[in-house]
Every structure is written in structure tokens, then in C-alpha cells.
Backbone as XML, in Angstrom:
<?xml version="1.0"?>
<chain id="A" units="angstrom">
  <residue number="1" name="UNK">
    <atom name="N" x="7.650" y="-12.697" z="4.291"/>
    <atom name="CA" x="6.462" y="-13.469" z="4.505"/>
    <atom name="C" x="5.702" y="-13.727" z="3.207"/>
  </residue>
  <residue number="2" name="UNK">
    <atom name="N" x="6.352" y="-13.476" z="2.194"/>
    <atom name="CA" x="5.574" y="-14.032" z="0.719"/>
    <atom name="C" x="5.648" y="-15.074" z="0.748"/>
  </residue>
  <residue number="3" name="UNK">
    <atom name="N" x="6.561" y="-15.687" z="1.039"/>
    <atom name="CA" x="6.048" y="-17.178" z="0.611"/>
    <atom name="C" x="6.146" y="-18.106" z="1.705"/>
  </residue>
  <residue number="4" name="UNK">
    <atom name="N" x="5.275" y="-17.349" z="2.867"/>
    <atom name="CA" x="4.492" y="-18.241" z="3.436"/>
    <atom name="C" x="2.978" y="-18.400" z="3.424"/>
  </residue>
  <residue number="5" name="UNK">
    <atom name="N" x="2.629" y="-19.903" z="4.230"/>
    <atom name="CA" x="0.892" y="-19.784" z="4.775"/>
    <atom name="C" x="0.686" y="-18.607" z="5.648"/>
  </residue>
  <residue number="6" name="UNK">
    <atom name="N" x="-0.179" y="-17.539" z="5.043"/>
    <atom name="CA" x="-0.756" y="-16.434" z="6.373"/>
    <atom name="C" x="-1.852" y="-17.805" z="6.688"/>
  </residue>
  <residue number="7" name="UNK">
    <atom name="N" x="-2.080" y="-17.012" z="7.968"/>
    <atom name="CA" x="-3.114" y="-17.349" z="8.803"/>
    <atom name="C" x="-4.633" y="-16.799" z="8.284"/>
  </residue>
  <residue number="8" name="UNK">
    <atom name="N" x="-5.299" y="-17.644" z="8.476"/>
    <atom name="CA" x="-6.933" y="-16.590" z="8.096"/>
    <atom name="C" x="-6.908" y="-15.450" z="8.639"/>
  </residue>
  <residue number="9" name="UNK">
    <atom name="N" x="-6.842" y="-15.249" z="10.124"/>
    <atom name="CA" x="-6.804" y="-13.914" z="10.241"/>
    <atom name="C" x="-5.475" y="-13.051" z="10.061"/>
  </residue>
  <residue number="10" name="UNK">
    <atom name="N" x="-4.532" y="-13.406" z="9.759"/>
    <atom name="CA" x="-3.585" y="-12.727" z="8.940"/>
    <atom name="C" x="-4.211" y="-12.074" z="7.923"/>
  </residue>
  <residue number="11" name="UNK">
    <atom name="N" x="-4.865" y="-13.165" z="6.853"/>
    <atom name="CA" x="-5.305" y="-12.629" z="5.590"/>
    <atom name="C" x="-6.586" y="-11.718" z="5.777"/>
  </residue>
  <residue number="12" name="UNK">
    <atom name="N" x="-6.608" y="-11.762" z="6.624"/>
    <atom name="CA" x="-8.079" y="-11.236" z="7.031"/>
    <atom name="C" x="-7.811" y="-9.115" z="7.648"/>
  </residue>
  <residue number="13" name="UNK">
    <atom name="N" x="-6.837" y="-9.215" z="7.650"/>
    <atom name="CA" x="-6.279" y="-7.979" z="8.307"/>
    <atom name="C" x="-5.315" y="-7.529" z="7.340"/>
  </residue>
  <residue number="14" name="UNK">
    <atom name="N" x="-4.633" y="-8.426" z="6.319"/>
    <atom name="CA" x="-4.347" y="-7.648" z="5.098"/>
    <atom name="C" x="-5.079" y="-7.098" z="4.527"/>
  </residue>
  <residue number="15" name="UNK">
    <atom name="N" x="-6.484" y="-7.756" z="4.254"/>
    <atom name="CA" x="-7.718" y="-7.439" z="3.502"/>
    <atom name="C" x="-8.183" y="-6.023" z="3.635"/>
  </residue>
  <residue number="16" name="UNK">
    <atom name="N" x="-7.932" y="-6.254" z="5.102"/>
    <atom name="CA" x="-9.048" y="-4.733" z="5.686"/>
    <atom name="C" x="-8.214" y="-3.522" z="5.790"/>
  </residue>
  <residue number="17" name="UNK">
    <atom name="N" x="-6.801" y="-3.593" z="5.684"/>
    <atom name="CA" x="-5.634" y="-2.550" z="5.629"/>
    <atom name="C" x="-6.202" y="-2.336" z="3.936"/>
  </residue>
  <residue number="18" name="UNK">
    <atom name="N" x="-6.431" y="-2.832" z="3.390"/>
    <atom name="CA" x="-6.354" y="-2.254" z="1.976"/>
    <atom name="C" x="-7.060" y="-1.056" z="1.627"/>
  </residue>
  <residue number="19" name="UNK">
    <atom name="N" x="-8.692" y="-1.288" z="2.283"/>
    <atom name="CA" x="-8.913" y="0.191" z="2.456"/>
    <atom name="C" x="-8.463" y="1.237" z="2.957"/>
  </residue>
  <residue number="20" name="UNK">
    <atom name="N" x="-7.614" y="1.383" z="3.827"/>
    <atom name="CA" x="-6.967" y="2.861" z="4.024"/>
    <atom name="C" x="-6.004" y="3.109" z="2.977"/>
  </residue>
  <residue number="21" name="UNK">
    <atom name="N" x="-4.842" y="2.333" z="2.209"/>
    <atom name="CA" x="-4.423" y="2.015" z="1.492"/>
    <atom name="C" x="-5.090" y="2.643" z="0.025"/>
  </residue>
  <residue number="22" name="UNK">
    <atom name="N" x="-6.021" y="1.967" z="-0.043"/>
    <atom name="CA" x="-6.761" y="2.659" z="-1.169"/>
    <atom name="C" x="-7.206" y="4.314" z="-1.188"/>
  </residue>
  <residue number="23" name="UNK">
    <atom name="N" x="-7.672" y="4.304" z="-0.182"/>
    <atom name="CA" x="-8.637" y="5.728" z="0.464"/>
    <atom name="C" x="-6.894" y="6.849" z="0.253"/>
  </residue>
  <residue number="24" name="UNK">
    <atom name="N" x="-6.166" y="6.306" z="0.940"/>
    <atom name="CA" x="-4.546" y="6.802" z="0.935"/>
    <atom name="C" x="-4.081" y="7.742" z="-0.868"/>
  </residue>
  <residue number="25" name="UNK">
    <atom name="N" x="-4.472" y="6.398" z="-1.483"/>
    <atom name="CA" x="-3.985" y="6.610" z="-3.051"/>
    <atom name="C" x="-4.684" y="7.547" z="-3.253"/>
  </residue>
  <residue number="26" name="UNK">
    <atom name="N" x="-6.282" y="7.545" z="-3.255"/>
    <atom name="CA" x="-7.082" y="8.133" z="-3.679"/>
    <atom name="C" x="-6.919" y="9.954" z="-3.234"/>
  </residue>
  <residue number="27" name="UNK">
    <atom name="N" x="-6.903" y="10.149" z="-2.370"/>
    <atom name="CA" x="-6.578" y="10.896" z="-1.410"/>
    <atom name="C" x="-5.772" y="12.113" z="-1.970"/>
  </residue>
  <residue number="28" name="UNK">
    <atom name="N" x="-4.021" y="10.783" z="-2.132"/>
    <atom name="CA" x="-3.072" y="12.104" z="-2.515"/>
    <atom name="C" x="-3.383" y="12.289" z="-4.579"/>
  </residue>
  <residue number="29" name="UNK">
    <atom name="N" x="-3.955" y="11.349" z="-4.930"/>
    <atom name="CA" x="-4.490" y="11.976" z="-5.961"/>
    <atom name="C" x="-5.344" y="12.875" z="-6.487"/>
  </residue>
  <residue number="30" name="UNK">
    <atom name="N" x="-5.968" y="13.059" z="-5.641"/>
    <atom name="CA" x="-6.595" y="14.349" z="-6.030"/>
    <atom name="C" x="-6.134" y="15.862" z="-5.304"/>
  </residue>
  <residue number="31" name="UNK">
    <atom name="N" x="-4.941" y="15.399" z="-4.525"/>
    <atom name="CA" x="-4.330" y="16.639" z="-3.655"/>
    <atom name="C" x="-3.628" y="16.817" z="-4.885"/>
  </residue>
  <residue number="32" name="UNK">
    <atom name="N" x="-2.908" y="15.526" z="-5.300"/>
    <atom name="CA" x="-1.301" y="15.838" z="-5.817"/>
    <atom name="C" x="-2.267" y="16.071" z="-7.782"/>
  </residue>
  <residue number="33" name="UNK">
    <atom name="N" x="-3.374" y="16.126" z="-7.936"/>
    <atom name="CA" x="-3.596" y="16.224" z="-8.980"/>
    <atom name="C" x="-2.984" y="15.055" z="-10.321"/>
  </residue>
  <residue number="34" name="UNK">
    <atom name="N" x="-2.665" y="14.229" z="-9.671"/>
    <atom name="CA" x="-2.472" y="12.918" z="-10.533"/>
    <atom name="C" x="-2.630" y="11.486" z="-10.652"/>
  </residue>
  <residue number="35" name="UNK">
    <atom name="N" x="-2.907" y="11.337" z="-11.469"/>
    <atom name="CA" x="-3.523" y="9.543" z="-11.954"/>
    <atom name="C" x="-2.775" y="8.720" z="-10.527"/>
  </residue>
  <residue number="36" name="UNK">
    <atom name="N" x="-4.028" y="7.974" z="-9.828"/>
    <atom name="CA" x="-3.995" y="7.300" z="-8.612"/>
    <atom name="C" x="-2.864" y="6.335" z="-9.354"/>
  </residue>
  <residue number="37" name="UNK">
    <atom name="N" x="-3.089" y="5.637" z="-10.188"/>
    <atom name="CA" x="-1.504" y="4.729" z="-10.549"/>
    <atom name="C" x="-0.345" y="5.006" z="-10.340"/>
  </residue>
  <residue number="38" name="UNK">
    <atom name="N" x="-0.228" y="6.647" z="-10.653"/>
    <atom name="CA" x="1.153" y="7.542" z="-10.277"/>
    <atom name="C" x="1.177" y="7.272" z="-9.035"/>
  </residue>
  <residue number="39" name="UNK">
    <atom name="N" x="0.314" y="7.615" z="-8.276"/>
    <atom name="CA" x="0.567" y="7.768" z="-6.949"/>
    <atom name="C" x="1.127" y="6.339" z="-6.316"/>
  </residue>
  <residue number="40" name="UNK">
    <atom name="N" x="-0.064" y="5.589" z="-6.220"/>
    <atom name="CA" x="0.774" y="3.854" z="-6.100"/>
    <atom name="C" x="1.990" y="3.975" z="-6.467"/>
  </residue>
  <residue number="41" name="UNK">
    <atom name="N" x="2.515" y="3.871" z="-7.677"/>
    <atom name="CA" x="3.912" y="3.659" z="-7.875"/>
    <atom name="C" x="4.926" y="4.524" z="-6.821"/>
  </residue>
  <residue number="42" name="UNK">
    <atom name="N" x="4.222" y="5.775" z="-6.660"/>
    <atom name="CA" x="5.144" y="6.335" z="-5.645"/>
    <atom name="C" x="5.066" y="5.441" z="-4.568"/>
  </residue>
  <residue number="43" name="UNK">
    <atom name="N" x="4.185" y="5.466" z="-4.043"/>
    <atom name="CA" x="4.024" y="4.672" z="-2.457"/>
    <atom name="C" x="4.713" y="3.553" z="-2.262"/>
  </residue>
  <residue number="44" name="UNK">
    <atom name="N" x="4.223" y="2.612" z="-3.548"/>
    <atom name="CA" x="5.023" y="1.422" z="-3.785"/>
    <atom name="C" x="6.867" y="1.653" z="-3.312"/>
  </residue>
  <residue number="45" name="UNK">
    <atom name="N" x="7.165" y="2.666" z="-4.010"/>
    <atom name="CA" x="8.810" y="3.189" z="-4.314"/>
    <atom name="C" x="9.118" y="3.286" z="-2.849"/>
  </residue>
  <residue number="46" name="UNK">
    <atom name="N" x="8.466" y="4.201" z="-2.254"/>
    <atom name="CA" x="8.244" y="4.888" z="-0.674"/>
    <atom name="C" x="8.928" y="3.731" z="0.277"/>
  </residue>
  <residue number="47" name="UNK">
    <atom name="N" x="8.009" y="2.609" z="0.248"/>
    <atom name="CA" x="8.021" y="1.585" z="0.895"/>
    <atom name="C" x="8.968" y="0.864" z="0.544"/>
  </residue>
  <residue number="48" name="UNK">
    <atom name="N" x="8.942" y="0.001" z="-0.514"/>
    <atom name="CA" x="10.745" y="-0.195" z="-0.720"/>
    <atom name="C" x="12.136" y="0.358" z="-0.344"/>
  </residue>
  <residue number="49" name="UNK">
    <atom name="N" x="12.023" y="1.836" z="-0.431"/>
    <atom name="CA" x="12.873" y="2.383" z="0.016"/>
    <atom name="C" x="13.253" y="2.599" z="1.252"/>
  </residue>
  <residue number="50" name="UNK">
    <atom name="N" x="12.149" y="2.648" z="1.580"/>
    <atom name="CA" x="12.333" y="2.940" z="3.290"/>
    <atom name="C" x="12.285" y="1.338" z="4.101"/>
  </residue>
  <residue number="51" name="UNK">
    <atom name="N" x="11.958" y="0.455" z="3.517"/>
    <atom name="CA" x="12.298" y="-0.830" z="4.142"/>
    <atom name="C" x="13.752" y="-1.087" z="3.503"/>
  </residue>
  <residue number="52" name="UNK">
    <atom name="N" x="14.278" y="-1.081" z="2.883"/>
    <atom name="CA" x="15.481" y="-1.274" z="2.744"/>
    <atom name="C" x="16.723" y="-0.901" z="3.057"/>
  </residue>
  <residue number="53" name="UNK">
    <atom name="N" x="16.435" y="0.321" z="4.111"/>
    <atom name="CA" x="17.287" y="1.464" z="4.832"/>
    <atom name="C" x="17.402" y="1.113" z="6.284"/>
  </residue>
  <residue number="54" name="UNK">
    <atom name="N" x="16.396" y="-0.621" z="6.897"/>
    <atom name="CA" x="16.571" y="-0.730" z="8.102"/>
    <atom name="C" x="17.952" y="-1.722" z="8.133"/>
  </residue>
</chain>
């Protein structure tokens, strides 16, 4: 779905997922004791990986 038109409220519910998302990063960074970027990149990895295994 990248390169399609979302819908307003499509985009509108990507928007608002971002805060848990964020809150998420934030989260295991200060559990996991490392730079929230680290963490993204993991998650990022996470998700790739595990979408690519269906």
C-alpha cells in the first residue's frame, strides 16, 4: 500500500498509531537502556522480518 492514495481516514489512523509506536520505542529504551534509534532499528528489523515469513 505505498504507493497508493490512503484514504483521509486511512491517514488519519496511521497518524494516531504513531503514538503507541513512539511511546513503544520510548519505552523499551529506557528498559533496554539504549538510544531510542537503536531500538527503532530493531523494531523496524522485527517487522520486516516477521512480515516476510507469511
Amino acid at each position: 500500500m505505498i504507493f497508493s492514495q490512503p484514504s483521509r481516514e486511512a491517514s488519519i489512523r496511521q497518524i494516531e498509531g504513531l503514538q503507541g509506536k513512539i511511546k513503544e520505542i520510548l519505552t523499551r529504551a529506557l528498559r533496554e537502556r539504549k538510544p531510542s534509534s537503536e531500538i527503532a532499528d530493531a523494531m523496524a528489523r522485527e517487522r520486516i522480518n516477521s512480515e516476510g515469513k507469511c
